[in-house]
N, C-alpha and C positions, 0 to 999 in steps of 0.2 A: 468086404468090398475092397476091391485093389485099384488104388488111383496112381498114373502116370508120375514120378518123382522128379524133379529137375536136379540134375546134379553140373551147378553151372562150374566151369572153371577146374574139376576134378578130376573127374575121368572122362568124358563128354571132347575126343580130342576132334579137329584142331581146335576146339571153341578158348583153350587153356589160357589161357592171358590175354584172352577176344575180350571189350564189351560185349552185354546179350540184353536185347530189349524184347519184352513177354508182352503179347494183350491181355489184360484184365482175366485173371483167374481165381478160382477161390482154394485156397491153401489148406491142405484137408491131410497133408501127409506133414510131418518134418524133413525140412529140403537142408541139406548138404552145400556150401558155395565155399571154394577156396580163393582166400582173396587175398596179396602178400606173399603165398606161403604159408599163410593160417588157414586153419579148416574153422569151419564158423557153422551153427549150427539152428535154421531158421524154421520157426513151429508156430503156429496161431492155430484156435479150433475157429473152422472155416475164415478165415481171415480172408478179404476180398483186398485182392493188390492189383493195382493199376499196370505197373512195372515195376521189373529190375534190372538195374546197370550194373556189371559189375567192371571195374576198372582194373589196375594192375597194383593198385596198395589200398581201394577200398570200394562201395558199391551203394549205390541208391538205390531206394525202395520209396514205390509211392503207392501210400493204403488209403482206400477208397472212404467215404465217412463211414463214422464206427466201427472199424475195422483196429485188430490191435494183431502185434505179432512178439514174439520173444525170441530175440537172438542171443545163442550161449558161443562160450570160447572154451571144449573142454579142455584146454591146457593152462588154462588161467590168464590167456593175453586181454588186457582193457583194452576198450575200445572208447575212442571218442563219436561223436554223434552230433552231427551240425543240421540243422532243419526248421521246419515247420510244425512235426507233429509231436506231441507230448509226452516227454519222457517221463515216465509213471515210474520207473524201475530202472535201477541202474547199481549192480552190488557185484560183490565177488565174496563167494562161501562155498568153503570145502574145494576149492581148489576151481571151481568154475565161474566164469566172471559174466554174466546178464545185462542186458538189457532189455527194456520192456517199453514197446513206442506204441501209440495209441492215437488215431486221427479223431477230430468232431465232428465238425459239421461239413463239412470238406473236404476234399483229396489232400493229404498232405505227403510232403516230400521230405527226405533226411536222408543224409550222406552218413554211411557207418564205417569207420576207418579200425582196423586192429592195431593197436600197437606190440612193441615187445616187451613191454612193460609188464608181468606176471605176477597174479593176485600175492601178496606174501612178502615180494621183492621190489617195494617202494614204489605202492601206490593204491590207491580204492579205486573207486568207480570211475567210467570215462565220462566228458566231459556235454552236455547237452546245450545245443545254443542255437541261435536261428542262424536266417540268410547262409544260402549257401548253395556252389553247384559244382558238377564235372564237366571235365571239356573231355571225357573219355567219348570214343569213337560207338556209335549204337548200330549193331546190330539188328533188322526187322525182318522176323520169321513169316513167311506167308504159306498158310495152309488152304490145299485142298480137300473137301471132306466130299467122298465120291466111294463108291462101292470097293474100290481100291485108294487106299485113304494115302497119298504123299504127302511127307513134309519137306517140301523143297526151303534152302538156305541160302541169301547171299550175303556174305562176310567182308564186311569191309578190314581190309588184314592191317594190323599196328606190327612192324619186326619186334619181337623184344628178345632180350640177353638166352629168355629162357623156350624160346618158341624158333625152328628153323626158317628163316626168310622166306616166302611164300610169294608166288604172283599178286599184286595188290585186288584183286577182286577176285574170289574161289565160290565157285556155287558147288554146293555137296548135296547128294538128294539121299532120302533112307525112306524104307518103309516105315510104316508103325508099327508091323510083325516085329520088324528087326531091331525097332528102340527099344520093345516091352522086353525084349529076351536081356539086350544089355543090361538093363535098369535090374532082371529078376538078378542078374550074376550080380549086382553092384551090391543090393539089399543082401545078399545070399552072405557075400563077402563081409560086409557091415554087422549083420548079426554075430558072424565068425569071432568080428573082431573086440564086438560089446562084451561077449563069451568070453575071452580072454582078459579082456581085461577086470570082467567079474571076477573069475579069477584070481588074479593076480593082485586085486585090492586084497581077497580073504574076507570071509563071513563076517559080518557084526554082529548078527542075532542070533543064541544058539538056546537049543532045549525048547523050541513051539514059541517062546516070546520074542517081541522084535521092541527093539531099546534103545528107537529114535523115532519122534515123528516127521513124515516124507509129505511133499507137494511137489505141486509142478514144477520142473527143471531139476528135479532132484535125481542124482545119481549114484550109483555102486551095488554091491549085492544085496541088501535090504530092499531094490526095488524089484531085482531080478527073483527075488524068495516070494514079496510081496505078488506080481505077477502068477506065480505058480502057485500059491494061495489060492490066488482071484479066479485062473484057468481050473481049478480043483471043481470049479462047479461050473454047470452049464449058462446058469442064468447071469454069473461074474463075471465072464469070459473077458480078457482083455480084448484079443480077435482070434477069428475064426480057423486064418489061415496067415501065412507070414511073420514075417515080425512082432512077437507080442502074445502070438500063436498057443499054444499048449505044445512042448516041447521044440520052441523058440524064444524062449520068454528071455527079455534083454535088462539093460540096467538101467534104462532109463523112464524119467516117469513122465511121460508126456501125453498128450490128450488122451488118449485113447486108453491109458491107466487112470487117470483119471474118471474119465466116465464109465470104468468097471467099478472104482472105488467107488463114485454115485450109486449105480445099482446095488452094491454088496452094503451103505449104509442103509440105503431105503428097507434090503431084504430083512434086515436084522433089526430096524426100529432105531438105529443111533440116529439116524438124522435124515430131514427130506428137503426137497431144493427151498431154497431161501434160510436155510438154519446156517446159524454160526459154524465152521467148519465141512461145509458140505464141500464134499473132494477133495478133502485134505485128509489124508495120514496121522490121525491124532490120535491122544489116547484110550479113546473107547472103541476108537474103530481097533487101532492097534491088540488092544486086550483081546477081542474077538477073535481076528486074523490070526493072533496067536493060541489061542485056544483050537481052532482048526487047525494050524501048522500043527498042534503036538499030534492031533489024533491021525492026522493022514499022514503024520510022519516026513514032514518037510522041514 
């Protein structure tokens, strides 16, 4: 199944140093938002978000009750985090720094700021705390949904250092054809680039055994091996088609690895929902996955 990606701030031009306010969606893909200059990287399985602001050095997120999301830095920049909703997670490991916010009973709000601050190079985890807001300028998308579906835009324009002066009010109108096509070249390009840098990290696991255990947000070739493991059989499949795909398989381990690792323990008897380790990359699962890597030759 292929859902709609929001890439705020990235490629998505002129939006690039725009605020952008969303009506309540549920977050089914990992969304991409540059904020800074930092690329930040936002993933929840189904995660229901109210909105998101992004500003010019950081961006609010407001998740509806029980909703949780995890935001990574894959260059190891901390981030601080000012809010209402409960920072559950907050680390930097293997070069990638997290956060994990999670609402109760309630919509909550939190301000996520990157710094340049880089896991290794004087300092842990960013900072969690309440009260707090943006005076960043919002953006309100209004859609028609009609047998010819528009998504009409009007942009309240902020000049910045990095964005060319613009008339203070710009309406931009696109079809949905025309955003899907963007969005497949953006994904296309992003697999490109996870591919490389699989690469360029170099194998950890070699001879059918793999010689770490992996979870959510975990990244490099061990999860790119792991994927193609999972893809080896029909019933594991990480997905179908895209990213994740059988002969797409990327480096990172997020929902959707995840929930192949659920099925591939279930298959095999290591473990079933509610068990200690369940969707986690542990040693039994790992023993296993390795034993198929040697026979299919991965």
């Amino acid at each position: 199944m292929k859902k709609l990606l929001i890439f705020l701030g990235l490629f998505l031009i002129p939006f690039a140093a725009f605020a952008a306010n969303y009506n309540d969606v549920t977050l089914t893909t990992d969304t991409v938002i540059s904020v800074g200059g930092y690329t930040l990287n936002v993933s929840g399985s189904s995660a229901a978000i109210a909105s998101i602001v992004v500003s010019d050095s950081s961006f609010n997120v407001s998740l509806l009750p029980g909703s949780s999301i995890q935001v990574n830095s894959p260059t190891g920049n901390l981030m601080n985090v000012i809010g209402s909703a409960s920072v559950v997670g907050n680390v930097c490991a293997d070069g990638v720094s997290s956060v994990s916010l999670t609402s109760a009973s309630q919509t909550e709000t939190d301000t996520i700021t990157p710094t340049s601050t880089v896991c290794g190079a004087g300092g842990g985890g960013g900072s969690g705390g309440g009260g707090g807001g943006s005076s960043a300028p919002v953006v309100t998308p209004s859609v028609t949904v009609s047998p010819a579906v528009t998504v009409s835009t009007t942009t309240s324009v902020v000049t910045s250092t990095t964005v060319p002066a613009v008339t203070p009010t710009q309406t931009t109108t696109q079809t949905a054809a025309g955003l899907q096509a963007q969005i497949a070249a953006m994904l296309a390009e992003v697999s490109s680039l996870q591919a490389q840098l699989g690469s360029a990290g170099g194998a950890t696991s070699t001879g059918g055994a793999f010689d770490k255990s992996l979870s959510f947000g975990s990244r490099g070739a061990d999860v790119l091996r792991l994927q193609k493991v999972l893809n080896s059989d029909s019933d594991t499949q990480v997905a179908a088609s895209g990213a994740g795909s059988p002969g797409n398989e990327t480096t990172y381990f997020g929902s959707a690895t995840k929930a192949a690792v659920e099925k591939f323990q279930v298959k095999y008897g290591i473990a079933n929902p509610g068990d200690p380790g369940y969707g986690n990359f542990g040693p039994k699962t790992r023993a296993k996955a390795g034993a198929i890597a040697a026979t299919e030759g991965l």
